[in-house]
N, CA, C and O atoms as a Maestro MAE file, in Angstrom:
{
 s_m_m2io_version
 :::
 2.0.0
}

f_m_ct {
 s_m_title
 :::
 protein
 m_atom[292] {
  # First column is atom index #
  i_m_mmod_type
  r_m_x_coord
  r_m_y_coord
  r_m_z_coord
  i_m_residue_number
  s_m_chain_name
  s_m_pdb_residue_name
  s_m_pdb_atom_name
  i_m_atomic_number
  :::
  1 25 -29.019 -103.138 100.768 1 A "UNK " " N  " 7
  2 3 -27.793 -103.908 100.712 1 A "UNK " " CA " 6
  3 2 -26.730 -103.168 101.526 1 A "UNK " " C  " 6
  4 15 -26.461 -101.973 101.407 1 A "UNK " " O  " 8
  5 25 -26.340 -103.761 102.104 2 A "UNK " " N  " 7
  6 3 -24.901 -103.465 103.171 2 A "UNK " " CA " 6
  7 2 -23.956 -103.753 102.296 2 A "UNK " " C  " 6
  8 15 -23.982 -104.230 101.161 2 A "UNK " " O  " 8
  9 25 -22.709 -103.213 103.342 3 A "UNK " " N  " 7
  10 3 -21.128 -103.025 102.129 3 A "UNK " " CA " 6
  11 2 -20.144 -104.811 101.864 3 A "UNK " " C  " 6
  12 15 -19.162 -105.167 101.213 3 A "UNK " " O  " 8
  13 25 -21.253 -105.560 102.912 4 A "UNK " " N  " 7
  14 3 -21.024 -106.844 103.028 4 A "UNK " " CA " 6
  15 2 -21.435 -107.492 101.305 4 A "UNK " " C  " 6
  16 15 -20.682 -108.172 100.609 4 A "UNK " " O  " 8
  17 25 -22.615 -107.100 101.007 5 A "UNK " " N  " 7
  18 3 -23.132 -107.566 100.202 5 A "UNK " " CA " 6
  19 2 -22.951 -106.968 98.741 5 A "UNK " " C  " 6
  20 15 -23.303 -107.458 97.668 5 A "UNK " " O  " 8
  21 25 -22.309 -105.782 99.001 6 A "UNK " " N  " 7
  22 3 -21.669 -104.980 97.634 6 A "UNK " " CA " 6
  23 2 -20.300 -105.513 96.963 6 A "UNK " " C  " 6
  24 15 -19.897 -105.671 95.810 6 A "UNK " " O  " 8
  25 25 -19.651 -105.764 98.618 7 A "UNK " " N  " 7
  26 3 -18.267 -106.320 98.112 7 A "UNK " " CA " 6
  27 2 -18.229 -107.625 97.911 7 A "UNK " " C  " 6
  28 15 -17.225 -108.107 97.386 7 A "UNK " " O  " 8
  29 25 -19.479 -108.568 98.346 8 A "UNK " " N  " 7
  30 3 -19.248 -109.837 98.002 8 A "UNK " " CA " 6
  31 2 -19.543 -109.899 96.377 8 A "UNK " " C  " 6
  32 15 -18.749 -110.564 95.712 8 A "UNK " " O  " 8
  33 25 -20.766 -109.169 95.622 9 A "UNK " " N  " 7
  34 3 -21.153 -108.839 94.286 9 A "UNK " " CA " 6
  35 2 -20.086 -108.189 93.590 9 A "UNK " " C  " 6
  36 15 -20.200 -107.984 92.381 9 A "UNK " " O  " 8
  37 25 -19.272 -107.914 94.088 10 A "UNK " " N  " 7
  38 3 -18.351 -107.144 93.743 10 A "UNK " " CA " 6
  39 2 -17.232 -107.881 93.262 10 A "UNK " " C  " 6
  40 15 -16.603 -107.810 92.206 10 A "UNK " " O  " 8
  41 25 -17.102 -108.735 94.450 11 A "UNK " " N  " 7
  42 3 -15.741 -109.741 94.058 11 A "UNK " " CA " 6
  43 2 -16.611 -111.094 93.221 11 A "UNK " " C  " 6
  44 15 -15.948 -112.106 92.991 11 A "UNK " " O  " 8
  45 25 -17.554 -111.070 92.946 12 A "UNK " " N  " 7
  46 3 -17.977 -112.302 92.024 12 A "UNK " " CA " 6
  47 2 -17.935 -111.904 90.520 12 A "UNK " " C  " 6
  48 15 -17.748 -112.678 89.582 12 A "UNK " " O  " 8
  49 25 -18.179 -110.316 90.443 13 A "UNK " " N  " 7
  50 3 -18.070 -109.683 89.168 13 A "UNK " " CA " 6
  51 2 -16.355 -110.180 88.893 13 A "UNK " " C  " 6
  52 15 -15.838 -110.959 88.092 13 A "UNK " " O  " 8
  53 25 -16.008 -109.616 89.596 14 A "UNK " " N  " 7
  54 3 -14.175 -109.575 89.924 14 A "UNK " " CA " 6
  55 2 -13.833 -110.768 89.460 14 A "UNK " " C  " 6
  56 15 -12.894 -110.741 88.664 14 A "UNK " " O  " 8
  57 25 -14.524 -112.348 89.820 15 A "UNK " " N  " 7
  58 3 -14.172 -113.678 89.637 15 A "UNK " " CA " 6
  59 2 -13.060 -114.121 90.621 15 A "UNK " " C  " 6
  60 15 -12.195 -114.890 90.201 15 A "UNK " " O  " 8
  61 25 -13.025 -113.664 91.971 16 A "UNK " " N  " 7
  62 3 -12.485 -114.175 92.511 16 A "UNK " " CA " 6
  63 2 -13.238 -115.055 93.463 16 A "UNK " " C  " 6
  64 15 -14.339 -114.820 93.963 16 A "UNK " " O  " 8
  65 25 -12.246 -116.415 93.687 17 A "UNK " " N  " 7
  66 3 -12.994 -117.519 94.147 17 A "UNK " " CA " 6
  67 2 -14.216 -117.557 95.062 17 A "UNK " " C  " 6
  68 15 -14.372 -116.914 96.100 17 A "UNK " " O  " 8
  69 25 -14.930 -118.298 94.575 18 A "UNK " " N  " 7
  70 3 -16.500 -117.993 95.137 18 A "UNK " " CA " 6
  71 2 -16.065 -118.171 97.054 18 A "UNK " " C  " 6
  72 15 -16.681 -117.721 98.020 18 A "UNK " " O  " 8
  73 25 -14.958 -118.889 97.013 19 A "UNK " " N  " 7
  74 3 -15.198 -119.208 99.082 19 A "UNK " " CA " 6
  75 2 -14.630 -117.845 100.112 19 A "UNK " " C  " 6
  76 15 -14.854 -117.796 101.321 19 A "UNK " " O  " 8
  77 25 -13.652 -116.502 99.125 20 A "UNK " " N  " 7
  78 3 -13.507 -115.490 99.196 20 A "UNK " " CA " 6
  79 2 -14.475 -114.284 99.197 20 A "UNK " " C  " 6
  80 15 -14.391 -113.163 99.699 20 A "UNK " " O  " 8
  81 25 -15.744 -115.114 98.213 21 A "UNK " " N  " 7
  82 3 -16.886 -113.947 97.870 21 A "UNK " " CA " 6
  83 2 -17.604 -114.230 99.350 21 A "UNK " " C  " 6
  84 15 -18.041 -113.316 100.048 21 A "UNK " " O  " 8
  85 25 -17.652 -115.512 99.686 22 A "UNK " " N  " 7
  86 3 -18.360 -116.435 100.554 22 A "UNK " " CA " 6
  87 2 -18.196 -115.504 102.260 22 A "UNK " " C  " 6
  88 15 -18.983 -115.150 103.138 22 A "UNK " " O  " 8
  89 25 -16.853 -115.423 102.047 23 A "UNK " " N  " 7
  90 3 -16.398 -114.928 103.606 23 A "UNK " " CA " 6
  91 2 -16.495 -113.505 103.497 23 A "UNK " " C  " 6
  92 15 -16.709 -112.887 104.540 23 A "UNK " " O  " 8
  93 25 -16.345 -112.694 102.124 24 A "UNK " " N  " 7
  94 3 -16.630 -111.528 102.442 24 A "UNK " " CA " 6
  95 2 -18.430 -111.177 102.972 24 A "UNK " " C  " 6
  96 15 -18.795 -110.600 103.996 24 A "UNK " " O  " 8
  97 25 -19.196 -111.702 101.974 25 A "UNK " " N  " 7
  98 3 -20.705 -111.820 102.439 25 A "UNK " " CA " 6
  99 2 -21.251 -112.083 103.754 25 A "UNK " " C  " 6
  100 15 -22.424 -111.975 104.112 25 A "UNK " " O  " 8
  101 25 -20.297 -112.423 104.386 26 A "UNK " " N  " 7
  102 3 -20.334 -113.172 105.792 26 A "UNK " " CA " 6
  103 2 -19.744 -113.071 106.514 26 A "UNK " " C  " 6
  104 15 -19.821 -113.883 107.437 26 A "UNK " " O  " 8
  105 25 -18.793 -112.027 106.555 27 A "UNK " " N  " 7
  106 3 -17.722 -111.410 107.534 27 A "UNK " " CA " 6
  107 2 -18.277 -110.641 108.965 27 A "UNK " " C  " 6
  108 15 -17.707 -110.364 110.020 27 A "UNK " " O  " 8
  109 25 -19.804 -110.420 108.423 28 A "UNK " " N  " 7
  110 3 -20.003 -109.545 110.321 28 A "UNK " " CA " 6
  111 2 -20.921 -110.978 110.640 28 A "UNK " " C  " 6
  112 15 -21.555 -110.611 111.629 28 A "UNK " " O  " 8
  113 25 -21.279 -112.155 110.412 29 A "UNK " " N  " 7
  114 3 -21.782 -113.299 110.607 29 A "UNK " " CA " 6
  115 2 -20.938 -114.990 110.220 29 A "UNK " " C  " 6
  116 15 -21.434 -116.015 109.751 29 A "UNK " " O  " 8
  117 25 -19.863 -114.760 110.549 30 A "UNK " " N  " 7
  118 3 -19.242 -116.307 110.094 30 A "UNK " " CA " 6
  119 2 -20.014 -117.752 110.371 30 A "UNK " " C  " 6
  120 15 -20.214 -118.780 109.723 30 A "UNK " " O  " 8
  121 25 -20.292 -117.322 111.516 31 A "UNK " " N  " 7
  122 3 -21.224 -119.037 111.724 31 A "UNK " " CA " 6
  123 2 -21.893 -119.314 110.304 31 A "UNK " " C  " 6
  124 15 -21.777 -120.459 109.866 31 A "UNK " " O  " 8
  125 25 -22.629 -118.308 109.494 32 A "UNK " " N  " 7
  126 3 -23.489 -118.608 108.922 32 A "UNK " " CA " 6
  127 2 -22.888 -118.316 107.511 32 A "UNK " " C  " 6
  128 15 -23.559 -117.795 106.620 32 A "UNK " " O  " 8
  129 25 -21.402 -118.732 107.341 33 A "UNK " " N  " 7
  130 3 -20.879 -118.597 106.326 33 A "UNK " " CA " 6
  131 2 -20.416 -120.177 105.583 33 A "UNK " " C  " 6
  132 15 -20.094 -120.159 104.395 33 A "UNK " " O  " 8
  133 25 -20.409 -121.080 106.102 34 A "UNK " " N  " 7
  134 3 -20.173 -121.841 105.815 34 A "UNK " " CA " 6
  135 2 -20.791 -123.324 106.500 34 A "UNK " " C  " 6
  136 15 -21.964 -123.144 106.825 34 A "UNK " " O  " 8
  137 25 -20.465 -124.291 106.708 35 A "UNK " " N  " 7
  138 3 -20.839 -125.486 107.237 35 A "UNK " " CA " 6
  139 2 -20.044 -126.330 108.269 35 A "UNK " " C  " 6
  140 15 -18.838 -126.085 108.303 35 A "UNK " " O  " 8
  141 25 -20.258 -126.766 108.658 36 A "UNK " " N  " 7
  142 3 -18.976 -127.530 109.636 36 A "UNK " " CA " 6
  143 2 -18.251 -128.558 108.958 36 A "UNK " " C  " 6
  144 15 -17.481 -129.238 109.636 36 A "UNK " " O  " 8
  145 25 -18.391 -128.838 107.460 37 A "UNK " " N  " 7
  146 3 -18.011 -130.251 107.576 37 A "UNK " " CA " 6
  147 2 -17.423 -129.365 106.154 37 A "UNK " " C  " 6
  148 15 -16.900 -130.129 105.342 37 A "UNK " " O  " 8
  149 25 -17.425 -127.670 105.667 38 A "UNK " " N  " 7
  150 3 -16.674 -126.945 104.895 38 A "UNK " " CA " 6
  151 2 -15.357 -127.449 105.579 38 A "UNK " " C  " 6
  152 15 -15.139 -127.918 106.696 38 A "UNK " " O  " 8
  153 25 -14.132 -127.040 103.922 39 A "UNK " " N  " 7
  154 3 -12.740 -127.140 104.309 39 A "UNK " " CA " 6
  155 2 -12.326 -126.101 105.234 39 A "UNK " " C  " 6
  156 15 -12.761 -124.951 105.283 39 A "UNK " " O  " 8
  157 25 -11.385 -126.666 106.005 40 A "UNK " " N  " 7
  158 3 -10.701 -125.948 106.970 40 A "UNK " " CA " 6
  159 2 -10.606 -124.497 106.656 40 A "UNK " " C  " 6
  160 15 -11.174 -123.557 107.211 40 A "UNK " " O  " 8
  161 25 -9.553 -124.504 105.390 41 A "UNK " " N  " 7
  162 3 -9.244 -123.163 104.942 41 A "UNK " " CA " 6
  163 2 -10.810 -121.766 104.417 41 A "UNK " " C  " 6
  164 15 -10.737 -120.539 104.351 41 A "UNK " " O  " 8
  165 25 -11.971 -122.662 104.162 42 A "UNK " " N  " 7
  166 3 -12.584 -121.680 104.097 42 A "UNK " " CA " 6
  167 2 -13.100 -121.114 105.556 42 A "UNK " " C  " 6
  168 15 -13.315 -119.918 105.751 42 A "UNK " " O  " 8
  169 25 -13.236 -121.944 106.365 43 A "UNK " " N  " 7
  170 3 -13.926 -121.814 107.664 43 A "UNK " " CA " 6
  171 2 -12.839 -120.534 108.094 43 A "UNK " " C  " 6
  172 15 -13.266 -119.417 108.385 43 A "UNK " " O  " 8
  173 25 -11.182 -120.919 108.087 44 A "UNK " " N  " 7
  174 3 -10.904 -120.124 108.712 44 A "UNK " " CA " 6
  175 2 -10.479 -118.489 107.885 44 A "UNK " " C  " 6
  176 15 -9.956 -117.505 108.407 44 A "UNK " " O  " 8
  177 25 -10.788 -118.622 106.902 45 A "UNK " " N  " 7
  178 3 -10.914 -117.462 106.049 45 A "UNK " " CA " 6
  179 2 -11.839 -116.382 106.648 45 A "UNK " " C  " 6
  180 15 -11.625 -115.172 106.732 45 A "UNK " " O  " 8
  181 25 -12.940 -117.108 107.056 46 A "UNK " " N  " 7
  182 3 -13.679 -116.416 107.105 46 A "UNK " " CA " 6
  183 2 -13.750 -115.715 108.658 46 A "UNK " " C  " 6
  184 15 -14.290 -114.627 108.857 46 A "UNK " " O  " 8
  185 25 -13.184 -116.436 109.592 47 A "UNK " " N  " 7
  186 3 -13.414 -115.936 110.618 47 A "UNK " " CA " 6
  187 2 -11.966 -114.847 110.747 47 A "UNK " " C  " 6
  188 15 -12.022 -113.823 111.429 47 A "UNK " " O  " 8
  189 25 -10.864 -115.205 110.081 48 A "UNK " " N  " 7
  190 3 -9.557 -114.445 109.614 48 A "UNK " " CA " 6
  191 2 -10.502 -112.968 109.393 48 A "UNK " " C  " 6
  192 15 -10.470 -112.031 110.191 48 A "UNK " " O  " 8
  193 25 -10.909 -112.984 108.776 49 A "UNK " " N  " 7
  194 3 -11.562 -111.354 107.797 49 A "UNK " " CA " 6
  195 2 -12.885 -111.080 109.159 49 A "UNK " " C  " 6
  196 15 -13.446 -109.987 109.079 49 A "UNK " " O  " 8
  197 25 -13.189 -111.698 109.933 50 A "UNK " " N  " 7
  198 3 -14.508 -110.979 110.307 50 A "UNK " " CA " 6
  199 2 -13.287 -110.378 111.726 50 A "UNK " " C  " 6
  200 15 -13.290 -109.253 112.225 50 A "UNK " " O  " 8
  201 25 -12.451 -111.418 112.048 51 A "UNK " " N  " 7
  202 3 -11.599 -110.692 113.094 51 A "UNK " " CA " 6
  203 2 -10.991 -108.750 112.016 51 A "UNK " " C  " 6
  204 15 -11.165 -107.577 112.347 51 A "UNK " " O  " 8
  205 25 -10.398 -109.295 110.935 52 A "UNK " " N  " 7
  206 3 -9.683 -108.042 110.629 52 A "UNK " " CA " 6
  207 2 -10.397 -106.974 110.735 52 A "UNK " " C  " 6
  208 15 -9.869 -105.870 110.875 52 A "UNK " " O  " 8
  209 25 -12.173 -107.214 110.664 53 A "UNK " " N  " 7
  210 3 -12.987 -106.245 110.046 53 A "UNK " " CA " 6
  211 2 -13.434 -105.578 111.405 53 A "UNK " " C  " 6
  212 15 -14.139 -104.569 111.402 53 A "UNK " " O  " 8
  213 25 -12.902 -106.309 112.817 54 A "UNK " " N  " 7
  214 3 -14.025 -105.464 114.195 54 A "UNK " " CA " 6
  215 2 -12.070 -104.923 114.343 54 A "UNK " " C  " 6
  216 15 -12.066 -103.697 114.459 54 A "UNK " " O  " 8
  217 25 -11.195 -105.254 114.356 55 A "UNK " " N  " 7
  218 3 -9.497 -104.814 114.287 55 A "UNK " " CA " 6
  219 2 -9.830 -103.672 113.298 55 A "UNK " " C  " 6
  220 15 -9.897 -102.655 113.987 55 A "UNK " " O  " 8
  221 25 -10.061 -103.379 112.053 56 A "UNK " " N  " 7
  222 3 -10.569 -102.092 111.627 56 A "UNK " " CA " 6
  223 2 -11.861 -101.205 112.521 56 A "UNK " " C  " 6
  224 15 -11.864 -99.990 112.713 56 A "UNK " " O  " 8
  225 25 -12.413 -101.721 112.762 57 A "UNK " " N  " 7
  226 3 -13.330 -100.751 113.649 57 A "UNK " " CA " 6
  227 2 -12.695 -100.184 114.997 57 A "UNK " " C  " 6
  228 15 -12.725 -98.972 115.208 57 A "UNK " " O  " 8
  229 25 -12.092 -101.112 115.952 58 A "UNK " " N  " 7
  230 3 -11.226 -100.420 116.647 58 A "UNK " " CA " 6
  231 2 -10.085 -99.602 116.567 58 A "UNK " " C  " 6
  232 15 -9.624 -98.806 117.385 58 A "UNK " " O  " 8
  233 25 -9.669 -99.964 115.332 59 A "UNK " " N  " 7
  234 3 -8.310 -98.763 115.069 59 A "UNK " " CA " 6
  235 2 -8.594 -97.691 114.581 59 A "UNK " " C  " 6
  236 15 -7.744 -96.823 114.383 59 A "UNK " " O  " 8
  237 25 -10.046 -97.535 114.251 60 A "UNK " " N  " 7
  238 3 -10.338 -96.359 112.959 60 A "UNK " " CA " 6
  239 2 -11.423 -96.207 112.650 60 A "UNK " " C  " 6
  240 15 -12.025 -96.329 111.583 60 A "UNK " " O  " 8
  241 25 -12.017 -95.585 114.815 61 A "UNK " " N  " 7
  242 3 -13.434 -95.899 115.136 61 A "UNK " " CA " 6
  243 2 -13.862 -94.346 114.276 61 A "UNK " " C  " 6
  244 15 -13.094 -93.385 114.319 61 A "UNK " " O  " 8
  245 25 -14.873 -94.314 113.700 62 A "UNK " " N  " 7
  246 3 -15.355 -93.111 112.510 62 A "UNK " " CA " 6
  247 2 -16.762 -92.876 113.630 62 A "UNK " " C  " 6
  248 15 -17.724 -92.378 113.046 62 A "UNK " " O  " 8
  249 25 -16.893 -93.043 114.492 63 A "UNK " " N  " 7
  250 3 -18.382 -92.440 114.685 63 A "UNK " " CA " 6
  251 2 -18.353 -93.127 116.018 63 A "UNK " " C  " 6
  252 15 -17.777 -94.192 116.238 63 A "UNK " " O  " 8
  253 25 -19.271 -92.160 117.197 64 A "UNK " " N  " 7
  254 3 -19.656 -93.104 118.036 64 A "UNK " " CA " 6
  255 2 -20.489 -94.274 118.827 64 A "UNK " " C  " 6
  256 15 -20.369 -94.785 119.940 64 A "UNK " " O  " 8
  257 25 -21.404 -94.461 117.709 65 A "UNK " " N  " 7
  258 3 -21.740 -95.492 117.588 65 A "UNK " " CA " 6
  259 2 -21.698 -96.768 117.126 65 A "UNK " " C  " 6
  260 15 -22.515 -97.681 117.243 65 A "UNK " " O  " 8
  261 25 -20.273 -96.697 116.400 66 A "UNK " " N  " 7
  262 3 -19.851 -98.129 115.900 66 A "UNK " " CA " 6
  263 2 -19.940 -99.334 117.168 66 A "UNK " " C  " 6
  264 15 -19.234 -99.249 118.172 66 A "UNK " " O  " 8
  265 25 -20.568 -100.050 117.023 67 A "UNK " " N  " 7
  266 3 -19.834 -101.299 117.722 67 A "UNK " " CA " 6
  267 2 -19.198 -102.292 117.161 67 A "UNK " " C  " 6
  268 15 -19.364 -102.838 116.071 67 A "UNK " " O  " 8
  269 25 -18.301 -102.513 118.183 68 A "UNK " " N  " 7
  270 3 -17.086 -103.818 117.922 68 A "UNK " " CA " 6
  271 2 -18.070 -105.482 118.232 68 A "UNK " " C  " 6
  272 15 -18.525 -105.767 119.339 68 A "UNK " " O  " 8
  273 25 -18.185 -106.185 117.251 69 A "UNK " " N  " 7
  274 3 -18.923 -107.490 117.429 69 A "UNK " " CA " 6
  275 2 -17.990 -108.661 118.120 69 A "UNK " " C  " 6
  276 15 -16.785 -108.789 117.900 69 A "UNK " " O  " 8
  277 25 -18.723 -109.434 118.935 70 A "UNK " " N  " 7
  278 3 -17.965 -110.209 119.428 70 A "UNK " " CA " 6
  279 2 -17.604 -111.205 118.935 70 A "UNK " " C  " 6
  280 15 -18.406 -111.901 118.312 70 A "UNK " " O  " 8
  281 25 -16.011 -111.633 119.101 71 A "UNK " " N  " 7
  282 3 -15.454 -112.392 118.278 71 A "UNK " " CA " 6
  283 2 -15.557 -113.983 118.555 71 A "UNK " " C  " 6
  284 15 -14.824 -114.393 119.455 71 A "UNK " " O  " 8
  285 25 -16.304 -114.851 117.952 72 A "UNK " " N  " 7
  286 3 -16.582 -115.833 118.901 72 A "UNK " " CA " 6
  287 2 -16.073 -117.327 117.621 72 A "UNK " " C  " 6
  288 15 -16.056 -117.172 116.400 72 A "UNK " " O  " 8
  289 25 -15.828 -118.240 118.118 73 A "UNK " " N  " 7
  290 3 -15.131 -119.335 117.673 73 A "UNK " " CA " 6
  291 2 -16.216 -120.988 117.567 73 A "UNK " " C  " 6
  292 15 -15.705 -122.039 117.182 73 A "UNK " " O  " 8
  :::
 }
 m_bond[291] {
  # First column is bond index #
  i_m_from
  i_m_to
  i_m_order
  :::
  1 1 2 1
  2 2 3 1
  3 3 4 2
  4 3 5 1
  5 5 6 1
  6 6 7 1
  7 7 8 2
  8 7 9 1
  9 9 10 1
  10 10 11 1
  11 11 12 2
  12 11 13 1
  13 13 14 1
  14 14 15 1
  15 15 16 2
  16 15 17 1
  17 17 18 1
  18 18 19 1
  19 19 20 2
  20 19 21 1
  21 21 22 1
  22 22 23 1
  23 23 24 2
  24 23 25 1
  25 25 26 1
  26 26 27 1
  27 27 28 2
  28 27 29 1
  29 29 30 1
  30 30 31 1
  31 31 32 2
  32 31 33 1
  33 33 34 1
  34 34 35 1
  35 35 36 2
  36 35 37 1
  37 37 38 1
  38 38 39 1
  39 39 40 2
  40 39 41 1
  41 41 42 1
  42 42 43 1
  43 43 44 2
  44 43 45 1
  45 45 46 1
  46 46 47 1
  47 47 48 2
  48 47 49 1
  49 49 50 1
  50 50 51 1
  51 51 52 2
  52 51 53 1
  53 53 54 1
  54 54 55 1
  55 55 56 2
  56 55 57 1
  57 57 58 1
  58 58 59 1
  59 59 60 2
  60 59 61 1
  61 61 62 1
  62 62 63 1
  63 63 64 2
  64 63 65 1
  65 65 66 1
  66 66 67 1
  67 67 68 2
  68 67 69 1
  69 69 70 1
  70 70 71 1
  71 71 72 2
  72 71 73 1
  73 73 74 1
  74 74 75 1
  75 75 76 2
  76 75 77 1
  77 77 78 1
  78 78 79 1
  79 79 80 2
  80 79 81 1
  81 81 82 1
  82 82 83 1
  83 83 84 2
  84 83 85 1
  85 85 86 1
  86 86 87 1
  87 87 88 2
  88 87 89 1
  89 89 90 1
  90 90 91 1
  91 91 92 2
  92 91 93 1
  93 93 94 1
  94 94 95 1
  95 95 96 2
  96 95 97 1
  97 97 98 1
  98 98 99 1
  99 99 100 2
  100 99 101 1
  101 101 102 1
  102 102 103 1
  103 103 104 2
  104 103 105 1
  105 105 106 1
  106 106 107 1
  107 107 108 2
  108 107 109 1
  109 109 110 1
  110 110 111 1
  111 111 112 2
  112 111 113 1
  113 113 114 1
  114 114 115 1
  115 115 116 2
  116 115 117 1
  117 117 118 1
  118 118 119 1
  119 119 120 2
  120 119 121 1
  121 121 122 1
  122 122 123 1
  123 123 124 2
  124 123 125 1
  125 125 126 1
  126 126 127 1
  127 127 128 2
  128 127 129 1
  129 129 130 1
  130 130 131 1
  131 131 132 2
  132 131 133 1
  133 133 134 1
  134 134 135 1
  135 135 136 2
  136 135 137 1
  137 137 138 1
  138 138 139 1
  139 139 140 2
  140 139 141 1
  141 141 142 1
  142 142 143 1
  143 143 144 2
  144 143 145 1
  145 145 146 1
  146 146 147 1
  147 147 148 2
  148 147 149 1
  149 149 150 1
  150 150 151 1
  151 151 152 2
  152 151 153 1
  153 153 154 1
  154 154 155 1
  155 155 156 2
  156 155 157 1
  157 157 158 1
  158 158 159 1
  159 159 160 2
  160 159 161 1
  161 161 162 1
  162 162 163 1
  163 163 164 2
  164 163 165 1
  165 165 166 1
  166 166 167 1
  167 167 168 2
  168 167 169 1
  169 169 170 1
  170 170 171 1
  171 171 172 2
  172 171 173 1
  173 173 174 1
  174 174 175 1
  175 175 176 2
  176 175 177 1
  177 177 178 1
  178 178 179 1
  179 179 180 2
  180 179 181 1
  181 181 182 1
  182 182 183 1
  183 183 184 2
  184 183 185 1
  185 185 186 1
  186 186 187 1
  187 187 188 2
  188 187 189 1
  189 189 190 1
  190 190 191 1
  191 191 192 2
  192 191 193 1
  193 193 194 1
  194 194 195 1
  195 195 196 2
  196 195 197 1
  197 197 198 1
  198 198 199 1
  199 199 200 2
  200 199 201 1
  201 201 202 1
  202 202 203 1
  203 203 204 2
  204 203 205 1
  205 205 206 1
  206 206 207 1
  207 207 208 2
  208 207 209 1
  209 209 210 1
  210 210 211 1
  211 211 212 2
  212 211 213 1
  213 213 214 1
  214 214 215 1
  215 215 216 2
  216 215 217 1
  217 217 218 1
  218 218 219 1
  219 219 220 2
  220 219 221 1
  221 221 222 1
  222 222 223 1
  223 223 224 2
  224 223 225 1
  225 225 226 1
  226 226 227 1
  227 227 228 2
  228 227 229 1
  229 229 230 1
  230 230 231 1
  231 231 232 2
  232 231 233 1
  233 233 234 1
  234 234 235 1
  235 235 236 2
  236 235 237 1
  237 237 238 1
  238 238 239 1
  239 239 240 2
  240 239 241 1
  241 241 242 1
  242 242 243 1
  243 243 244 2
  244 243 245 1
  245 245 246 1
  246 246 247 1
  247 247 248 2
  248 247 249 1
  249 249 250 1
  250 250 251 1
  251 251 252 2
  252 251 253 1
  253 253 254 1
  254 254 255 1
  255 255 256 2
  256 255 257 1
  257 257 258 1
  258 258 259 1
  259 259 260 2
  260 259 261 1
  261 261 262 1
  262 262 263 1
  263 263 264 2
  264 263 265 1
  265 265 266 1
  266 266 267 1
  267 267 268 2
  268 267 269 1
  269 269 270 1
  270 270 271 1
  271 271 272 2
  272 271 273 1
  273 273 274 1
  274 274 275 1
  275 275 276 2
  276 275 277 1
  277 277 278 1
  278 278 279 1
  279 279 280 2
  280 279 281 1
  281 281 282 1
  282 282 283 1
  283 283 284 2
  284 283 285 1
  285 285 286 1
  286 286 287 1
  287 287 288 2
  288 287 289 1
  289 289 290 1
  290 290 291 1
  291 291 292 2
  :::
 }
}
């Protein structure tokens, strides 16, 4: 399990809304976070957090092999 999948288990323990658990689980993969015909606001939740999460890797690169994923729409 990746830290994707700790913090999504994490925030379901937590009880915060499943479309929050949804985008965290799915933050280094958004396409495959939701559906096209999902509400707006989750779609863009999710791509909101996968941007913040490669914006944390560039500001507060820990190693040199991190890569930054491409941000795609």
């Amino acid at each position: 399990m990746d830290h994707a999948g700790v913090g999504a288990n994490l925030g379901a323990q937590w009880k915060l809304p499943a479309d929050l658990v949804q985008a965290i689980r799915y933050h280094h993969f958004p396409q495959q976070a939701y559906h096209p015909t999902d509400p707006l606001p989750l779609r863009q939740a999710v791509f909101v957090l996968h941007i913040a999460n490669q914006l944390a890797k560039y500001c507060f690169r820990y190693a040199d092999f991190v890569e930054i994923e491409q941000v795609s729409g």
